[in-house]
C-alpha positions in Angstrom: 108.4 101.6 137.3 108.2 101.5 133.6 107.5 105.6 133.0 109.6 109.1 132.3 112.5 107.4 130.3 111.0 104.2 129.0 108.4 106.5 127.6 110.7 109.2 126.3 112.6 106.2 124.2 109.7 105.4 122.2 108.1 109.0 122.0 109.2 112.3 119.9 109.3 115.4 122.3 106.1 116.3 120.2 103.9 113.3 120.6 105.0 113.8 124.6 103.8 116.8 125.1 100.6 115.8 123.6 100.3 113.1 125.9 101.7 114.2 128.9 98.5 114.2 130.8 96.7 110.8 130.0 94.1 110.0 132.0 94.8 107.9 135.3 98.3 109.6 136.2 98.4 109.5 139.9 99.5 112.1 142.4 100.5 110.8 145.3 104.1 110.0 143.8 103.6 106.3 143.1 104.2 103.9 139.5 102.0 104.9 136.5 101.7 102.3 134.3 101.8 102.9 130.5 98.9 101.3 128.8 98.9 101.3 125.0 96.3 100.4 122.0 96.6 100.9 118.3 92.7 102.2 117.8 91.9 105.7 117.9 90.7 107.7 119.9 86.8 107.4 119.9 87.1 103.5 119.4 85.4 101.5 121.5 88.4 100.1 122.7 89.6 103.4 123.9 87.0 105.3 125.1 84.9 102.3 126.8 88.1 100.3 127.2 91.7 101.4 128.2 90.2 104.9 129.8 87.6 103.3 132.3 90.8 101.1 133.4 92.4 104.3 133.9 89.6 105.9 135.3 88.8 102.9 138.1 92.3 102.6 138.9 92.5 106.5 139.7 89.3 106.3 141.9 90.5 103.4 144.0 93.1 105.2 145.5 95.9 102.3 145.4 99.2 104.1 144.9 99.5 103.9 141.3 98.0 105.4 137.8 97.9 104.8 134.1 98.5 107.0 131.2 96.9 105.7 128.2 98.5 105.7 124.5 95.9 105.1 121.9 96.4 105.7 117.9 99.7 103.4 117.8 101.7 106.6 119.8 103.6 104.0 121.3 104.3 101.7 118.5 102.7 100.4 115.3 100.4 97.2 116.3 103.0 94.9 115.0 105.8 96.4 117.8 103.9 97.0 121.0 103.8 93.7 122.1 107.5 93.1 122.3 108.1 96.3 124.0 105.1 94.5 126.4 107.4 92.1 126.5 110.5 93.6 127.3 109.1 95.6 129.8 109.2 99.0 127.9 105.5 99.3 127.8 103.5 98.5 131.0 100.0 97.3 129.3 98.9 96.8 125.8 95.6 95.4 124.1 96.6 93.0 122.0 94.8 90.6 119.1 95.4 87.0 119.7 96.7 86.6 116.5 99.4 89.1 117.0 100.2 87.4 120.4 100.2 83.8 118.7 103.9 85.2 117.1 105.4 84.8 120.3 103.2 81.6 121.8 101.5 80.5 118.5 98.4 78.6 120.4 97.0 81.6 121.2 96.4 82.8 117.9 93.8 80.4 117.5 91.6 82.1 119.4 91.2 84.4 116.2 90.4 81.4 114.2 87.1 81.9 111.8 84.3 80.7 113.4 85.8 79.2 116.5 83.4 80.3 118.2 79.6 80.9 118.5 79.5 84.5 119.8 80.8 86.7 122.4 78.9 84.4 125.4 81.0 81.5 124.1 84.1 83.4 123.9 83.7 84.8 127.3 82.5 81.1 128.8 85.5 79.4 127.7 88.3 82.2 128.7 86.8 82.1 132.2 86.5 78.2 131.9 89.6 75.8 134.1 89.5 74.6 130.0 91.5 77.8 129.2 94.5 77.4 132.1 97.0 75.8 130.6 96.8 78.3 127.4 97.0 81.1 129.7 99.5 79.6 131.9 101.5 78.3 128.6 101.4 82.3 127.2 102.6 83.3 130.7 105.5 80.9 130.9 106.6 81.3 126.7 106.6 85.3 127.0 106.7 86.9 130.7 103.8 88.5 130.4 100.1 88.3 132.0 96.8 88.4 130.4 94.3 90.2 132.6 91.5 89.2 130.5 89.7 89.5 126.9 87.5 91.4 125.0 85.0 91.7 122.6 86.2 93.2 119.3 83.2 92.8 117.7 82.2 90.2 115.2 84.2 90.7 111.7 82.8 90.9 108.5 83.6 91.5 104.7 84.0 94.7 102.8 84.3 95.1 99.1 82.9 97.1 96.3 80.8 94.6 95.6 78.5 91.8 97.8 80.5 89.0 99.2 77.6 86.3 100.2 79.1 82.7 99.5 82.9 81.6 99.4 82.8 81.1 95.9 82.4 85.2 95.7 85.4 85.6 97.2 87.5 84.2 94.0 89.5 86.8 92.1 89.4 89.2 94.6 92.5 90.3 96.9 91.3 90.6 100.3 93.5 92.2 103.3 93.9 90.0 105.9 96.5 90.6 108.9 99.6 88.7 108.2 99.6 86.3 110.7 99.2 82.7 110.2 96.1 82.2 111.4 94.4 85.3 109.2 96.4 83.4 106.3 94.8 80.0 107.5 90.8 82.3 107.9 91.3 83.3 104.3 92.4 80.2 103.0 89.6 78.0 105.0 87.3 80.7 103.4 88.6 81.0 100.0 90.1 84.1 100.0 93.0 85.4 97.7 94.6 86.8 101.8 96.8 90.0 100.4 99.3 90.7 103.8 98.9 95.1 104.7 99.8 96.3 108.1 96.8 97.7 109.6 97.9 101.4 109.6 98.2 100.8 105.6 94.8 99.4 104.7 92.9 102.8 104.4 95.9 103.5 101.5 95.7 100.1 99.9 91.9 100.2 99.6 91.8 104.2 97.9 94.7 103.0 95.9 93.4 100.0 94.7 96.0 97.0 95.9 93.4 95.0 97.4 89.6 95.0 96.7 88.7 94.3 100.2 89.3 93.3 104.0 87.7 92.4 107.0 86.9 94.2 110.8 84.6 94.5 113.2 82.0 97.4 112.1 83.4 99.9 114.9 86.6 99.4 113.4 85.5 99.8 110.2 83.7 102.8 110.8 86.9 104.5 113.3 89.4 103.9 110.5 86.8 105.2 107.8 87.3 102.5 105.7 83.2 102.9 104.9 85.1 105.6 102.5 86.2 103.8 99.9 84.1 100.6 100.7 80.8 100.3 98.9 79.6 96.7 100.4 79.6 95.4 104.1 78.8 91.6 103.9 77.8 90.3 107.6 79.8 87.4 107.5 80.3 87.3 111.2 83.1 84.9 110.4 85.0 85.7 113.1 84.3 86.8 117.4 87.0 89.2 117.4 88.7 88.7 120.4 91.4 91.5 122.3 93.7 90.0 124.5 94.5 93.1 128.0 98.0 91.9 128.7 100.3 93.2 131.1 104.2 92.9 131.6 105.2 90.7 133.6 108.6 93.3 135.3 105.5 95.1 136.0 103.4 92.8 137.3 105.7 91.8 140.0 106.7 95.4 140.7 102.8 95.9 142.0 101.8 95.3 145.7 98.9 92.5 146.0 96.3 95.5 146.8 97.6 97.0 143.0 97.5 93.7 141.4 94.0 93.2 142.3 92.8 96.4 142.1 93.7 96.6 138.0 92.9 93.0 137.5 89.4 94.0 138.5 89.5 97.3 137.0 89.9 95.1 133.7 87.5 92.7 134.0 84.8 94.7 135.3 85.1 97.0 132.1 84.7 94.4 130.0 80.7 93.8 129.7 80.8 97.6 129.5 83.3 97.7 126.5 80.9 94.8 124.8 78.0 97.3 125.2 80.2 99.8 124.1 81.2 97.8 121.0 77.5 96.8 120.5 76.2 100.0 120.8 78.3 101.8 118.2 77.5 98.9 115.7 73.9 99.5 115.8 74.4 103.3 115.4 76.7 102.7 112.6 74.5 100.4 110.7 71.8 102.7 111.3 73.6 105.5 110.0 75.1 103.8 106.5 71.7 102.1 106.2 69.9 105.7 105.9 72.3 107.6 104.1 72.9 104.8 101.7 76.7 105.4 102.3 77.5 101.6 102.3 75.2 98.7 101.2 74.9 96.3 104.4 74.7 92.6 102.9 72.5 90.7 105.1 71.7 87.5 103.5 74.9 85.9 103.2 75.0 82.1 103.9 77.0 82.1 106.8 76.2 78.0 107.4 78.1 77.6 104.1 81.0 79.7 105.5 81.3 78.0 108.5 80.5 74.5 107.2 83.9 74.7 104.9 86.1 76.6 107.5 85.2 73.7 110.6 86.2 70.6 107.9 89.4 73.1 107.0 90.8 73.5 110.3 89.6 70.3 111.5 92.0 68.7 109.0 94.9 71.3 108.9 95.4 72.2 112.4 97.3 69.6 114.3 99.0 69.5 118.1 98.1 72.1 120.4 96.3 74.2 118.1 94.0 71.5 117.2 93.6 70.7 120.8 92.5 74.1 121.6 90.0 74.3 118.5 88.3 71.4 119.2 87.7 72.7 123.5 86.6 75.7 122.0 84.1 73.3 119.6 83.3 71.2 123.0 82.6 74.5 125.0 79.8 75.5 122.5 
């Protein structure tokens, strides 16, 4: 199974020892699975998220464990899918936007104001409306999606308030560059500038771009409130993660192990949305009484989503327009 010398390729000596007991390894001699994120290590994502997998999947006992490989120690977010791919890494989580490189559909699922909120999200993945995009990803890459979850809701931050599109004008927001970010910013009004997501911490001290958007947790983890004065709540965007798992490694699992992490991964998913929900609150709490970032609550989010519906509605075409508009009919 994908372990010892897979991992070795993409790790210095140092970064091994560091991880060489992740949680979830298992002892009774059988595969261990290497599951990888980009967020750190108190996000969300990793503490609620890829270590309760680990954690279930060590308690049931099936024959198999996973080490988890958070803070990109695998692999910058751009890379890690393709070594999903290739069968080098055994489980990553994944934006859809990132995915849509290698089955572009998917990325729509990242599209601004697609949908409603997390329910909506969560409603349509587990909908029959969503099989033939998961089947389509499945076929166009080899690999498996065991589920999706909540990254939070994305917002604006600036040194100044951001509350209509027509504040957006001269300034040079980060956006991920993938096509439908570039397609969000340009629905929105943005001036999109493209900064991998490891970089955006340096681009925002040094002054490249005036601003970006990520979930609040996010924003928080990667202390971005640091050189940040304004959050906006634009909520332009249910931020959605996408579990995925290689397919050489899906096949390499007995049924009992197949079910046993698909349910480890679905079951953490309401607690990683609690997770996720939880920190916000705390967050906001905490820059609202120290004053360390303004929170922007009135921004007119129906004008927002207004002009980003009539944008994609008329820009997006084929299979991506077919999937935005079931995710419009699922609401």
């Amino acid at each position: 199974m994908n372990t010892g010398i897979r991992v070795a390729a993409l790790l210095p000596a140092a970064a091994l020892l560091l991880t060489a007991c992740g949680s979830g390894g298992d002892d009774s001699g059988g595969p261990t699975l290497t599951f990888s994120t980009s967020y750190t290590d108190d996000h969300p994502h990793t503490r609620c998220g890829i270590d309760l997998v680990a954690e279930r999947v060590a308690e049931s006992d099936a024959g198999f464990g996973i080490d988890t490989f958070p803070g990109s120690q695998l692999g910058d977010n751009t890379e890690t899918f393709a070594s999903v791919m290739s069968g080098d890494i055994d489980m990553d989580v994944q934006g859809s936007a990132a995915l849509g490189s290698a089955y572009e559909p998917i990325g729509v699922f990242d599209a601004a104001y697609a949908f409603d909120d997390a329910d909506h999200m969560f409603s349509f993945f587990d909908s029959e409306a969503s099989d033939d995009m998961k089947q389509g990803f499945e076929e166009a890459t080899g690999a498996k999606i065991l589920d999706v979850w909540y990254f939070g809701d994305r917002h604006f931050t600036a040194n100044q308030p951001i509350r209509t599109p027509d504040d957006l004008s001269g300034l040079r927001m980060r956006f991920p560059d993938s096509p439908i970010y570039l397609a969000n910013a340009e629905a929105m009004g943005a001036n999109p500038t493209a900064v991998a997501f490891e970089e955006v911490y340096m681009a925002l001290q040094q002054g490249t771009v005036d601003g970006q958007e990520n979930p609040i947790a996010t924003i928080d983890a990667d202390n971005f409130d640091e050189v940040q004065s304004h959050l906006s709540l634009s909520g332009h965007q249910i931020g959605s993660q996408m579990i995925v798992v290689s397919g050489q490694t899906w096949e390499q699992l007995t049924e009992e192990q197949q079910q046993v992490l698909q349910e480890a991964v679905t079951e953490v998913r309401e607690e990683n949305r609690a997770c996720i929900e939880e920190a916000e609150t705390e967050i906001l709490a905490e820059w609202e009484s120290s004053g360390a970032v303004e929170v922007v609550d009135d921004v007119d989010v129906d004008a927002f989503r207004d002009q980003v519906h009539e944008y994609f509605l008329s820009h997006l075409d084929g299979a991506d327009l077919e999937l935005y508009e079931a995710f419009r009919d699922a609401a």
